[in-house]
The first five atom37 places (N, CA, C, CB, O) and aatype in JSON, in Angstrom:
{
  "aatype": [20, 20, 20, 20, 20, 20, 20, 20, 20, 20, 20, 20, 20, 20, 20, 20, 20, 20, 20, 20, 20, 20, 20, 20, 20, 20, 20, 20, 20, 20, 20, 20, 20, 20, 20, 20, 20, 20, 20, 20, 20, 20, 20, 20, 20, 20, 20, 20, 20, 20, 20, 20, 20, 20, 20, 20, 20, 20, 20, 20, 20, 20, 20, 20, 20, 20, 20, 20, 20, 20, 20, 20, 20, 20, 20, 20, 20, 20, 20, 20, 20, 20, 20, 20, 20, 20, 20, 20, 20, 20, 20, 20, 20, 20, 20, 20, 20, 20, 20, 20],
  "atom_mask": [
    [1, 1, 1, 1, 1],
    [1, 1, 1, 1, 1],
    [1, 1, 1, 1, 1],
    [1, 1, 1, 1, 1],
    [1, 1, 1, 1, 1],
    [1, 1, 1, 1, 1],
    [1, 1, 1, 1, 1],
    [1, 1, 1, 1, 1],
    [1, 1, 1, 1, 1],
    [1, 1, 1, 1, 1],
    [1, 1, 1, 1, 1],
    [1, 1, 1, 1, 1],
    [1, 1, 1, 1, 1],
    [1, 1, 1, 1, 1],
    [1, 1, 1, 1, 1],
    [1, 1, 1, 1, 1],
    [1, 1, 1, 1, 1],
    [1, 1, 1, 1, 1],
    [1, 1, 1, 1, 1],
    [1, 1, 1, 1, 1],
    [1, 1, 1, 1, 1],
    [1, 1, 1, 1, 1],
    [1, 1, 1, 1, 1],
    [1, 1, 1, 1, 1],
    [1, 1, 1, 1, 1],
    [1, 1, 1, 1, 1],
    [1, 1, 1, 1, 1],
    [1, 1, 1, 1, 1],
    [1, 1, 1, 1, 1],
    [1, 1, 1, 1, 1],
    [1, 1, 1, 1, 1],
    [1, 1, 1, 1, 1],
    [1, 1, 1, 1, 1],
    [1, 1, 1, 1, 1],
    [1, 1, 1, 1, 1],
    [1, 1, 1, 1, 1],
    [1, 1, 1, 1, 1],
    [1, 1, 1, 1, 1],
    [1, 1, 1, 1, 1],
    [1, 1, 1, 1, 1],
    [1, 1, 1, 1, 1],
    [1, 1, 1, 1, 1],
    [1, 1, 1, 1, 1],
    [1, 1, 1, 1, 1],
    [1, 1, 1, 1, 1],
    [1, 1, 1, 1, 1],
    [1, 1, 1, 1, 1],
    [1, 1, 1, 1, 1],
    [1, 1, 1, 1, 1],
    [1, 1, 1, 1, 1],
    [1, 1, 1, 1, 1],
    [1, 1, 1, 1, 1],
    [1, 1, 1, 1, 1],
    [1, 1, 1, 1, 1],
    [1, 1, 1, 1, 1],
    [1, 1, 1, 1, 1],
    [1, 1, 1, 1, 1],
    [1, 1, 1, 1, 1],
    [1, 1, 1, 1, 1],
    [1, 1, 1, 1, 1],
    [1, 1, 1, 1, 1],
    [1, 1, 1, 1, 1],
    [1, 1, 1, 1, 1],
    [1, 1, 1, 1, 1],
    [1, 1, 1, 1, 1],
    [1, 1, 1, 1, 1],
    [1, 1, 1, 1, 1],
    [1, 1, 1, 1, 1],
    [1, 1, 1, 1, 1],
    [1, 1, 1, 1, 1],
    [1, 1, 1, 1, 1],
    [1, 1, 1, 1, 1],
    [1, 1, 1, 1, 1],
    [1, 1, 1, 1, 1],
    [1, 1, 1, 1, 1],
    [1, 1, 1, 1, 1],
    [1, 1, 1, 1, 1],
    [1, 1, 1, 1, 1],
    [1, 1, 1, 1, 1],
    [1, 1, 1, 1, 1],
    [1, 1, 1, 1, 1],
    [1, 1, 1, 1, 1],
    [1, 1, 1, 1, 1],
    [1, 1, 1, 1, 1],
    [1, 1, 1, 1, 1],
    [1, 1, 1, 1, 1],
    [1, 1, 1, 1, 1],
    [1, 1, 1, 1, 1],
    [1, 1, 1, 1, 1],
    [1, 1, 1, 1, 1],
    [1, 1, 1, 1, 1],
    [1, 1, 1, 1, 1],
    [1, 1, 1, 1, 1],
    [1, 1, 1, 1, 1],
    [1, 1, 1, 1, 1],
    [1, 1, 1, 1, 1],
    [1, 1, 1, 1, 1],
    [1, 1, 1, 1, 1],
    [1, 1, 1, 1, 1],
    [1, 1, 1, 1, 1]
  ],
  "atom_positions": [
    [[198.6, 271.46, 57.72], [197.86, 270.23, 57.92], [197.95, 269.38, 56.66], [196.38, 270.54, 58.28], [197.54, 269.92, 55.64]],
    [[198.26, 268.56, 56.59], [198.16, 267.12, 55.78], [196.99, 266.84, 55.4], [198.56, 265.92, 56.49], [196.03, 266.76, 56.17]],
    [[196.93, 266.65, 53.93], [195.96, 265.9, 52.7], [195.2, 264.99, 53.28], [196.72, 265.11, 51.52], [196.05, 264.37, 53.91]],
    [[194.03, 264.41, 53.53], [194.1, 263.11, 54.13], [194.0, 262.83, 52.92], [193.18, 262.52, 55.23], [193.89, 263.63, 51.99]],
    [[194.03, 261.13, 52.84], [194.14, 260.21, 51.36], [192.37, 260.16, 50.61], [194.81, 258.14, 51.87], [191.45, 259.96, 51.4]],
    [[192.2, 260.26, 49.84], [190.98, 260.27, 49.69], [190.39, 258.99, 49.46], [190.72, 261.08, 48.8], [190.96, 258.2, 48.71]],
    [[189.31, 258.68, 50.01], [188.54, 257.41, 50.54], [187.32, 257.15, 49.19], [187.69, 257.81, 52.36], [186.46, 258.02, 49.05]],
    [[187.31, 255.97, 48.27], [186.39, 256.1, 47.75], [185.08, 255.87, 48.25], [186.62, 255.62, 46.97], [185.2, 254.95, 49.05]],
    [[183.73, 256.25, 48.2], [182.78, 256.65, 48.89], [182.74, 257.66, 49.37], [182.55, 256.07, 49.58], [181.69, 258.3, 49.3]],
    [[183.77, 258.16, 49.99], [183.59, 259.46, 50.83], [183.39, 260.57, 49.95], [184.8, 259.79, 51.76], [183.73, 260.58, 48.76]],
    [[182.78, 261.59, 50.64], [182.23, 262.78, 50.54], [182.94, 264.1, 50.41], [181.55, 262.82, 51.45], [183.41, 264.38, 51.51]],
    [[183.17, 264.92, 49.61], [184.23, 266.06, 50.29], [183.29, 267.27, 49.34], [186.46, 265.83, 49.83], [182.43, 267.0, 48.49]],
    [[183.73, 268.55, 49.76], [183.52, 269.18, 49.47], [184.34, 270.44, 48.68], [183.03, 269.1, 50.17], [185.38, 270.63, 49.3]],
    [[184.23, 271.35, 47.55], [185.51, 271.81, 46.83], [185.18, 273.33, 47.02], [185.72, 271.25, 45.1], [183.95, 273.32, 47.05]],
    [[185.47, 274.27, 47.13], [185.55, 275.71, 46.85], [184.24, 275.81, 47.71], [185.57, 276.3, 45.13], [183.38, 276.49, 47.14]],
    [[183.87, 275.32, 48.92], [182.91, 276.22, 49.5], [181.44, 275.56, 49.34], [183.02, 277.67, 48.79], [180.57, 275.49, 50.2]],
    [[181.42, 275.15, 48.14], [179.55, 274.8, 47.95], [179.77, 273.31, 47.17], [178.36, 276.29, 46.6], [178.99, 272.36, 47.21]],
    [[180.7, 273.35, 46.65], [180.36, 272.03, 45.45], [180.67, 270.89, 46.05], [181.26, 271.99, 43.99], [181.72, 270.81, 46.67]],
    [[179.7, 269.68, 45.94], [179.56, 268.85, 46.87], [180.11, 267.23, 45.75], [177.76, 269.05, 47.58], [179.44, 267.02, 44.74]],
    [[181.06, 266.45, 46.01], [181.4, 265.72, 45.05], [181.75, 264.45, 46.03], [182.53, 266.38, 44.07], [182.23, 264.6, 47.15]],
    [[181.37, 262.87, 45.27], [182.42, 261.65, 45.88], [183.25, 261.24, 45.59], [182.21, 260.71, 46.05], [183.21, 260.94, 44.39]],
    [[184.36, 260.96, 46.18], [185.32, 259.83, 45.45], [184.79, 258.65, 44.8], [186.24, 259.24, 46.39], [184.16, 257.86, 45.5]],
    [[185.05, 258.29, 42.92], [184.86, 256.94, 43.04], [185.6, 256.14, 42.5], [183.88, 256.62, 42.73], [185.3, 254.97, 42.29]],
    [[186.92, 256.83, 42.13], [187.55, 255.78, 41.73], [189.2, 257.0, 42.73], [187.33, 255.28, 39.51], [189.18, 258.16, 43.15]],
    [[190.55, 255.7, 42.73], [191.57, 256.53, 43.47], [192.41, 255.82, 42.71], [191.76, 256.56, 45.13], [192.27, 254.6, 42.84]],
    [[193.46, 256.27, 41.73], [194.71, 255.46, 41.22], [195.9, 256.33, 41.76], [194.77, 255.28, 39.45], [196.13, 257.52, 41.57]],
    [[196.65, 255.31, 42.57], [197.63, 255.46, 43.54], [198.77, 255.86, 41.86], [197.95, 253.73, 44.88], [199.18, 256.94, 41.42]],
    [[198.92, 254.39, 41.34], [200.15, 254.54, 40.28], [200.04, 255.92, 39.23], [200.15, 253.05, 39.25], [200.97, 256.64, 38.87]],
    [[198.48, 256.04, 38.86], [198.65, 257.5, 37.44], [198.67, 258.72, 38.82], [196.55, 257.82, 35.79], [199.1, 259.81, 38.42]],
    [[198.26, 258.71, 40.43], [198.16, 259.65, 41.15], [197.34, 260.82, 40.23], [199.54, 259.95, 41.67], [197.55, 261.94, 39.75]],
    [[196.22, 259.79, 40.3], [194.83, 260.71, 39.77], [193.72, 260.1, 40.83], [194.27, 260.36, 37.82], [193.84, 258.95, 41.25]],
    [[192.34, 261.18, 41.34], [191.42, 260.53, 41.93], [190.24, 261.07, 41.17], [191.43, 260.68, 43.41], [190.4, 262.15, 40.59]],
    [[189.0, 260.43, 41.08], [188.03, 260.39, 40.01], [187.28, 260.81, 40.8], [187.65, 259.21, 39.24], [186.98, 260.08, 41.74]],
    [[186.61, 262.31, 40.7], [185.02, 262.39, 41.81], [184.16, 262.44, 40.96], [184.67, 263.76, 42.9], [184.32, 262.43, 39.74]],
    [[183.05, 262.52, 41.62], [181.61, 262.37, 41.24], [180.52, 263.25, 41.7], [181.22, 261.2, 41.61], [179.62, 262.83, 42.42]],
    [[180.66, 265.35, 40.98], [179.68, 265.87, 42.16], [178.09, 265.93, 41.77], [180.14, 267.46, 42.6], [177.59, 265.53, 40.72]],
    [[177.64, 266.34, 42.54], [176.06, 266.1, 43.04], [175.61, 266.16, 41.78], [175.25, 267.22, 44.12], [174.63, 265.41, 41.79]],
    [[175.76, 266.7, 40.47], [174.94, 266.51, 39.47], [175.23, 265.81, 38.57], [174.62, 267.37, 39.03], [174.87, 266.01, 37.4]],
    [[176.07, 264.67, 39.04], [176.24, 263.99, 37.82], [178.02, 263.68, 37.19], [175.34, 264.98, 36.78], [178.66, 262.63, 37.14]],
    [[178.48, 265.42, 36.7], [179.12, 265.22, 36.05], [180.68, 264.99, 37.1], [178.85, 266.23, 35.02], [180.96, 265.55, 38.16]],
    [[181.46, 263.98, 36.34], [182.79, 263.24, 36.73], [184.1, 263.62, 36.2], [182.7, 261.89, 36.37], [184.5, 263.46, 35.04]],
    [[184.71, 264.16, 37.19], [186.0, 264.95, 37.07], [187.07, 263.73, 37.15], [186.2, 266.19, 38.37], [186.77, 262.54, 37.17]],
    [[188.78, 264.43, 37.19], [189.62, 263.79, 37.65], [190.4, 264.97, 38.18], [190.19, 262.84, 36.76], [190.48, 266.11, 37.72]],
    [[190.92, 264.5, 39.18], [192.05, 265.39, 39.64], [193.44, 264.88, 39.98], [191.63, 266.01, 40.77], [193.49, 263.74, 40.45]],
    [[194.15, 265.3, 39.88], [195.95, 264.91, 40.3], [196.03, 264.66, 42.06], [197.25, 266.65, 39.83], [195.28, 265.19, 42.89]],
    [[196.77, 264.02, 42.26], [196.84, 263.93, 43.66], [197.57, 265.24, 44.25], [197.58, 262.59, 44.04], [197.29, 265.68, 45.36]],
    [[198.54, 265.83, 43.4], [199.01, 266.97, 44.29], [198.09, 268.04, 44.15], [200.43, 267.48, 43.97], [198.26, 268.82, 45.1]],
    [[197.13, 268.46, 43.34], [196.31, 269.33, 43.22], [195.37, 268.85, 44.46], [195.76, 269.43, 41.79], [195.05, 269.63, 45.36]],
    [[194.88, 267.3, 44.4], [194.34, 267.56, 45.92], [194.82, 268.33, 47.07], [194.27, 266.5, 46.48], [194.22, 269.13, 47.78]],
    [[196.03, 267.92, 47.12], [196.85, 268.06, 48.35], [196.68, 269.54, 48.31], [198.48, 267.45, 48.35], [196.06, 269.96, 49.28]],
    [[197.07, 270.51, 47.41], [197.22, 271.77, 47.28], [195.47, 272.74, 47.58], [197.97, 271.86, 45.68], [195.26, 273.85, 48.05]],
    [[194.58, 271.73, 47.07], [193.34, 272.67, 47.28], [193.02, 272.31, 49.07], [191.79, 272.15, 46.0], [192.18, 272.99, 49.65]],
    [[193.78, 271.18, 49.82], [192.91, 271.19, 50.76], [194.45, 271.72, 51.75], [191.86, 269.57, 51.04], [194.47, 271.32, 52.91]],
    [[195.11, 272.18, 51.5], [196.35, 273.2, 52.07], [196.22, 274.42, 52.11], [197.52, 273.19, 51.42], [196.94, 275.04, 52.89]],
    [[195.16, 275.2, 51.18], [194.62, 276.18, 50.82], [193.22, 276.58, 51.49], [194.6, 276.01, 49.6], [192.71, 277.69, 51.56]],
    [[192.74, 275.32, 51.97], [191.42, 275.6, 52.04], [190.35, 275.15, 51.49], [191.31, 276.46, 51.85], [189.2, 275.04, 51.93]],
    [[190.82, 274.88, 50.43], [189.01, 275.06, 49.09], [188.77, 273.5, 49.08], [189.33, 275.83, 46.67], [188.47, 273.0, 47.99]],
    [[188.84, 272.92, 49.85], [188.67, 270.94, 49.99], [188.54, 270.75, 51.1], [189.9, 269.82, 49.58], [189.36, 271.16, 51.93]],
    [[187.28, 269.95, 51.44], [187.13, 269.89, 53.02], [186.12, 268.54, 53.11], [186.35, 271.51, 53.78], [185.25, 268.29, 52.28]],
    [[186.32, 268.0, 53.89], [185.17, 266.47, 54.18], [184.19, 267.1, 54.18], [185.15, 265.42, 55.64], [184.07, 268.29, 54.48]],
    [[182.98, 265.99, 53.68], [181.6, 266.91, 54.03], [180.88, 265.65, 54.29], [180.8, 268.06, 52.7], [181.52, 264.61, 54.12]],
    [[179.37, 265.58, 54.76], [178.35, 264.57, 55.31], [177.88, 264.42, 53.63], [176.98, 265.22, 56.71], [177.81, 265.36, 52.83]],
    [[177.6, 262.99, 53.36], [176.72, 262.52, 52.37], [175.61, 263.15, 52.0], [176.37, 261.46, 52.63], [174.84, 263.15, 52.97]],
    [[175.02, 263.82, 50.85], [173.69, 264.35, 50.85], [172.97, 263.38, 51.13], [173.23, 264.96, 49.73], [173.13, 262.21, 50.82]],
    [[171.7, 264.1, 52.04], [170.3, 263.52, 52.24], [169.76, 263.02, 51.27], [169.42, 264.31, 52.64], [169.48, 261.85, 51.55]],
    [[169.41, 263.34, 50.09], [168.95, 263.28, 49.09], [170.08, 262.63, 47.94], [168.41, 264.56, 48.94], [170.24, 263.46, 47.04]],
    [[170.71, 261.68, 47.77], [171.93, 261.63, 46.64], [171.26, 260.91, 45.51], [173.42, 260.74, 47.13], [172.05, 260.15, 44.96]],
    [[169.91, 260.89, 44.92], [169.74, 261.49, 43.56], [170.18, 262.37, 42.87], [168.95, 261.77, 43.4], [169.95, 262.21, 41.67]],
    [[170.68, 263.17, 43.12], [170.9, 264.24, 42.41], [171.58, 263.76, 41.55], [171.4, 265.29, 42.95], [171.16, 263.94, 40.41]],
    [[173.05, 262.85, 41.72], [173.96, 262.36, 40.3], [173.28, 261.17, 39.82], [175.69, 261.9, 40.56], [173.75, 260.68, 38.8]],
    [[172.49, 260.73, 40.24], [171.26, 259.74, 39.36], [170.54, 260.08, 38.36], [170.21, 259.34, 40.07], [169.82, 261.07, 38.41]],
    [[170.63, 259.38, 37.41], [169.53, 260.04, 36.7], [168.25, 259.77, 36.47], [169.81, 260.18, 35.75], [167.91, 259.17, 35.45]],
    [[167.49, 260.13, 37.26], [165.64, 259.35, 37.6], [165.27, 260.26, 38.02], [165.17, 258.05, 38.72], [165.76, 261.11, 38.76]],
    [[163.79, 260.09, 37.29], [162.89, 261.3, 37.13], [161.6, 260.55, 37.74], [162.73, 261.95, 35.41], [161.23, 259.45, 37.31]],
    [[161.02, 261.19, 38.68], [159.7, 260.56, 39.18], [158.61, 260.3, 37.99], [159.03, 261.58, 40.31], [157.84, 259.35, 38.04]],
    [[158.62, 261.35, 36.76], [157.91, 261.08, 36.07], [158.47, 260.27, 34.85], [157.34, 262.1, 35.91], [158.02, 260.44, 33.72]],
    [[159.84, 259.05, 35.26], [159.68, 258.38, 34.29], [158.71, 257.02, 33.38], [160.53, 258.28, 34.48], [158.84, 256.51, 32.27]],
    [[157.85, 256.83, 34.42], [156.98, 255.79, 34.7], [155.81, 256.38, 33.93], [156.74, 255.47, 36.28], [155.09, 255.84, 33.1]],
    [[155.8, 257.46, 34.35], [154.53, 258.49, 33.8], [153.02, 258.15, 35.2], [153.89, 257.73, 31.58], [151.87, 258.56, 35.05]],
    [[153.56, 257.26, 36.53], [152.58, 257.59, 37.08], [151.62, 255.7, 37.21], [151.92, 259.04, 36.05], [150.73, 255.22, 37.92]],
    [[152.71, 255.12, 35.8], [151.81, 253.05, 35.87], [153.3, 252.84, 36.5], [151.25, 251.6, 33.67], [154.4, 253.39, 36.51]],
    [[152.63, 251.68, 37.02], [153.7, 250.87, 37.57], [154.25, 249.7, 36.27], [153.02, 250.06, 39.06], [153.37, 249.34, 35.5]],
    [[155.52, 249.2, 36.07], [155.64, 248.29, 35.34], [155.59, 246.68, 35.61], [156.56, 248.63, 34.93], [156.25, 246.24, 36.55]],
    [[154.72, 245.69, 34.72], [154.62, 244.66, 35.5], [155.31, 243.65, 34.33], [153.02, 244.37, 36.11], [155.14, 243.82, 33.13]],
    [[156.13, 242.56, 34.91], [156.78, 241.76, 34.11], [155.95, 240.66, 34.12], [158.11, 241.51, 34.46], [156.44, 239.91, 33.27]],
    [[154.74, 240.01, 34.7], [154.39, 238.87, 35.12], [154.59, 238.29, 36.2], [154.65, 238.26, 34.53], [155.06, 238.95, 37.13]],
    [[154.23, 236.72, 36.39], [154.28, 236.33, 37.37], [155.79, 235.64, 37.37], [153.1, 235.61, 37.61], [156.63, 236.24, 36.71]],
    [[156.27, 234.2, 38.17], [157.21, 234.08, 38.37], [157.44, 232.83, 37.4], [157.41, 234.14, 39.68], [158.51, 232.33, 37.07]],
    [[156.07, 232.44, 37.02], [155.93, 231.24, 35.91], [156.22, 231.78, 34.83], [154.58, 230.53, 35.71], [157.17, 231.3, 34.21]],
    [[155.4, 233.12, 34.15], [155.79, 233.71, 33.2], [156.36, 235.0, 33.42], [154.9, 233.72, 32.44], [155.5, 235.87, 33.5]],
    [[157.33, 235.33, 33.52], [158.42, 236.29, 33.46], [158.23, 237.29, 32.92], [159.41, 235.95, 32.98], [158.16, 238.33, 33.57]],
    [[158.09, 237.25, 31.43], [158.1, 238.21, 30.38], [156.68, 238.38, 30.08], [158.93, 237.8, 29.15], [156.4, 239.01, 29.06]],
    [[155.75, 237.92, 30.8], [154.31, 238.1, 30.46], [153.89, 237.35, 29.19], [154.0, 239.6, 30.29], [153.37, 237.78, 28.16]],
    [[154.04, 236.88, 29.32], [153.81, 236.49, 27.69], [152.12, 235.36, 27.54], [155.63, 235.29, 27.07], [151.51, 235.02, 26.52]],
    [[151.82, 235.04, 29.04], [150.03, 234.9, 28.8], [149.43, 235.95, 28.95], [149.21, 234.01, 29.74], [148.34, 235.8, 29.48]],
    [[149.77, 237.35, 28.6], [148.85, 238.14, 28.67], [148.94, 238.53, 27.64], [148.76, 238.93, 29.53], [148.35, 239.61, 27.73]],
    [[149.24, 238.45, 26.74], [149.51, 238.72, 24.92], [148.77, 238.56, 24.53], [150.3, 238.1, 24.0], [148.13, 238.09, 25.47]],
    [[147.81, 238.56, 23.3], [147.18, 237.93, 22.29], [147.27, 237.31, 21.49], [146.84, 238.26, 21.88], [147.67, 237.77, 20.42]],
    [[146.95, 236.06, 21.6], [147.42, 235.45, 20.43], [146.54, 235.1, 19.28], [147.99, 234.38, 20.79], [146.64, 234.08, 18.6]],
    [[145.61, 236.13, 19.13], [144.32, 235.58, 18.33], [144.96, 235.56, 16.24], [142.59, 237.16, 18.78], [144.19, 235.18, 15.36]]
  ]
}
């Protein structure tokens, strides 16, 4: 069975569990750039694609439910306040300052 071409956005999956996207594809260096679930960003050769999904260990997969995971945001970065910039007159807040 034949490589399909890899789609940036799309989803695939490598050795069984590891869940990664395409996000970048260079046809001319025949390198494709993924992106798996935690973050960290590989490159791979195009014939090494071809070869892991001839083998087996590369397979399409559904988008995680959850794709925070390669984000990096923490519910508790806020600490819990919301942040307020002002209104649309003042932007940067800057009548709520003191100016005493």
């Amino acid at each position: 069975m034949t490589a399909p071409h890899p789609s940036i956005g799309q989803w695939y999956r490598i050795g069984g569990d590891e869940l990664f996207e395409v996000v970048a594809v260079d046809d001319d260096d025949g390198t494709i750039e993924m992106q798996y679930f935690d973050g960290t960003v590989e490159e791979m050769d195009v014939d090494d694609w071809e070869a892991a999904w001839e083998d087996g260990q590369l397979e399409a997969a559904e988008a995680p439910e959850d794709w925070t995971g390669s984000v990096d945001v923490d519910s508790g970065d806020t600490d819990g306040r919301e942040e307020t910039r002002g209104d649309d007159n003042d932007p940067l807040g800057k009548a709520s300052l003191d100016r005493s």
